[in-house]
Steps between C-alpha positions, in 0.01 A plus 500: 500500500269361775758316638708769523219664700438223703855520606522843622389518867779200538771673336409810689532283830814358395653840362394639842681266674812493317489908611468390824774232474788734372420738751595233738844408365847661619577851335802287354268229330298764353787649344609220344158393344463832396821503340452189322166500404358856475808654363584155326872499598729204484584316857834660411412839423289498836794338719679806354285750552397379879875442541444115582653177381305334233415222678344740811295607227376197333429261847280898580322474248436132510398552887286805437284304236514227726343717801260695200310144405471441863373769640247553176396145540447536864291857450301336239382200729363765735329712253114420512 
C-alpha cells in the first residue's frame, strides 16, 4: 500500500498531462479514441459510425497514441 502512495503525486502528474494532451489533438482524433476506447467499439464499428474507411480509422488511432506518448513524455520532462 505504500507504494501505491508513493506513486500518487506521479500518476497525478501524468493523468494531468494526458488531460492536457487530448485536449490538444484534432476534434477527429478525439472521436476516434473515444470511440474505441471509452465506448470500447470495434475499429469497424467506429469507421461506421464516423463514416470513415477502416483503415482512416486504425492509422488515427495509431497516430493519436503516437502524438499522446509524446506530448505526455515531453510535459513530464518539464514538470519539476
Amino acid at each position: 500500500m505504500a507504494d501505491a502512495a508513493w506513486d500518487a503525486p506521479r500518476d497525478d502528474a501524468r493523468l494531468a498531462a494526458l488531460r492536457e494532451c487530448l485536449e490538444s489533438l484534432a476534434e477527429r482524433a478525439r472521436a476516434v479514441l473515444a470511440h474505441v476506447y471509452d465506448q470500447g467499439l470495434s475499429f469497424a464499428a467506429t469507421a461506421e459510425r464516423l463514416d470513415m474507411g477502416l483503415s482512416a480509422v486504425k492509422v488515427a488511432a495509431h497516430r493519436a497514441r503516437a502524438a499522446l506518448m509524446e506530448c505526455v513524455r515531453r510535459r513530464l520532462e518539464r514538470a519539476p
